[in-house]
C-alpha positions in Angstrom: -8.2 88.8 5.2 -9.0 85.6 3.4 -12.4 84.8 2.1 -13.5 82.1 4.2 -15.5 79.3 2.2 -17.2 77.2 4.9 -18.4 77.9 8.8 -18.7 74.9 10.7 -20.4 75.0 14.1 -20.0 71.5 16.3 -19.7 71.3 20.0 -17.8 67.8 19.6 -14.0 68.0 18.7 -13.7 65.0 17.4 -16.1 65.7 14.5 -15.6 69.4 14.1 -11.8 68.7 13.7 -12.3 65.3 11.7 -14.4 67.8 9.0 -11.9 70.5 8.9 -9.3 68.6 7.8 -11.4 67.0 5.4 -12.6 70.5 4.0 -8.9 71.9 4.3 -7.6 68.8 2.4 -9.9 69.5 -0.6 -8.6 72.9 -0.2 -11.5 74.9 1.3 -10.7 77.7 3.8 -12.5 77.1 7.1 -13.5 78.3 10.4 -14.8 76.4 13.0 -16.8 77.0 16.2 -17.2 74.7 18.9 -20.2 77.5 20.3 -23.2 77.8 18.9 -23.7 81.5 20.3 -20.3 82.3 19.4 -21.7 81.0 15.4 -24.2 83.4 15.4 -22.7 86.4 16.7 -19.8 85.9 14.3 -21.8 85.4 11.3 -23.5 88.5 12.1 -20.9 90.6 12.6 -18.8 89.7 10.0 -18.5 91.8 6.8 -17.2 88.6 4.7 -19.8 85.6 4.5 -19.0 81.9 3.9 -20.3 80.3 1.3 -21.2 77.6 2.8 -22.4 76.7 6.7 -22.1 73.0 8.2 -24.3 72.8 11.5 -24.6 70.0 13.9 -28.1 69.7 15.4 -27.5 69.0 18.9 -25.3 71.3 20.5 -26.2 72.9 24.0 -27.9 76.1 24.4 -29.2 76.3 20.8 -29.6 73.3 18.2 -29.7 73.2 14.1 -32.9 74.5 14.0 -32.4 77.8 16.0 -29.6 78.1 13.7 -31.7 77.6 10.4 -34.6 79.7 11.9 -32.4 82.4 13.0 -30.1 82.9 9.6 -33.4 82.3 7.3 -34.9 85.2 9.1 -32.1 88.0 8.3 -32.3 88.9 4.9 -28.3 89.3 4.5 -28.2 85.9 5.5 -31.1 83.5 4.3 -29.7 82.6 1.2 -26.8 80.9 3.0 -27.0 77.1 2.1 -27.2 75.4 5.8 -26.3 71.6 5.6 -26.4 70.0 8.6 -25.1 67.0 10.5 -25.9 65.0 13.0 -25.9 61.6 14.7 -29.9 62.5 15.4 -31.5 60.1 13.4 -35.5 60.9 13.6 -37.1 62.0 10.3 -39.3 64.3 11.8 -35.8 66.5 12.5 -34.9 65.9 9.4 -37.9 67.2 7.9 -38.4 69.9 9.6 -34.6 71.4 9.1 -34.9 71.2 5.8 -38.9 72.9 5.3 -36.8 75.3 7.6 -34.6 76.1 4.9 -31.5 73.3 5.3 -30.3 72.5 1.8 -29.3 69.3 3.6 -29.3 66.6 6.3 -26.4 64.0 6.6 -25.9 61.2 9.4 -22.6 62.0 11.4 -22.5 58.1 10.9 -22.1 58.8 7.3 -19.8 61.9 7.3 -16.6 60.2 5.7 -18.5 59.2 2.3 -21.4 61.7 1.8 -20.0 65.0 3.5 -17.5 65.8 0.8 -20.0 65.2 -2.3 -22.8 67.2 -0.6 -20.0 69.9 0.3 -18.9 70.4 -3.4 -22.9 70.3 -4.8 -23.5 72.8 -2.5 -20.8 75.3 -3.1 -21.6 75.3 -6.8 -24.5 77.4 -5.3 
């Protein structure tokens, strides 16, 4: 099996699949997943991690921050750079992902000119 670079979680299509092909285009292998729940039980079952993980915040059933707070809690997995990404726009959010442990927080609004730079600073990592 191939390494895979970069996990994505999004519950919205549109976005998840508009930021895989941007990843895939700058040659980064991907997988994406449209569940929340279906992220974290993959992540922890997995014997290969990513590199990198790309959350959105709002998704239902768990958001960005049960996300952060659940992989910074495993040891095998809290040194995972988490960048998130989401159309949520209060600072207090924002904040508080990152003091979670997100390396990262950019506006879905934004995606098209700060994902890919925030992407490649991060996978130097």
């Amino acid at each position: 099996m191939n390494t895979i670079d970069i996990f994505i979680v999004d519950d919205n299509e549109l976005v998840r699949t508009g930021i895989v092909r941007m990843l895939e285009n700058d040659n980064f292998t991907v997988k994406a997943f449209n569940n929340p729940r279906q992220f974290i039980a993959e992540i922890f079952t997995t014997a290969t991690l990513p590199r990198l993980i790309i959350s959105d915040y709002d998704m239902e059933g768990m958001n960005g921050i049960d996300i952060i707070s659940t992989l910074k809690s495993s040891p095998k997995h809290k040194h995972l750079p988490i960048l998130m990404v989401s159309a949520q726009i209060k600072a207090e959010i924002s904040l508080k992902a990152k003091q979670l442990g997100a390396c990262d927080w950019i506006k879905k609004s934004s995606i098209g000119n700060d994902l890919m730079p925030a992407v490649r600073r991060y996978m130097l990592i």
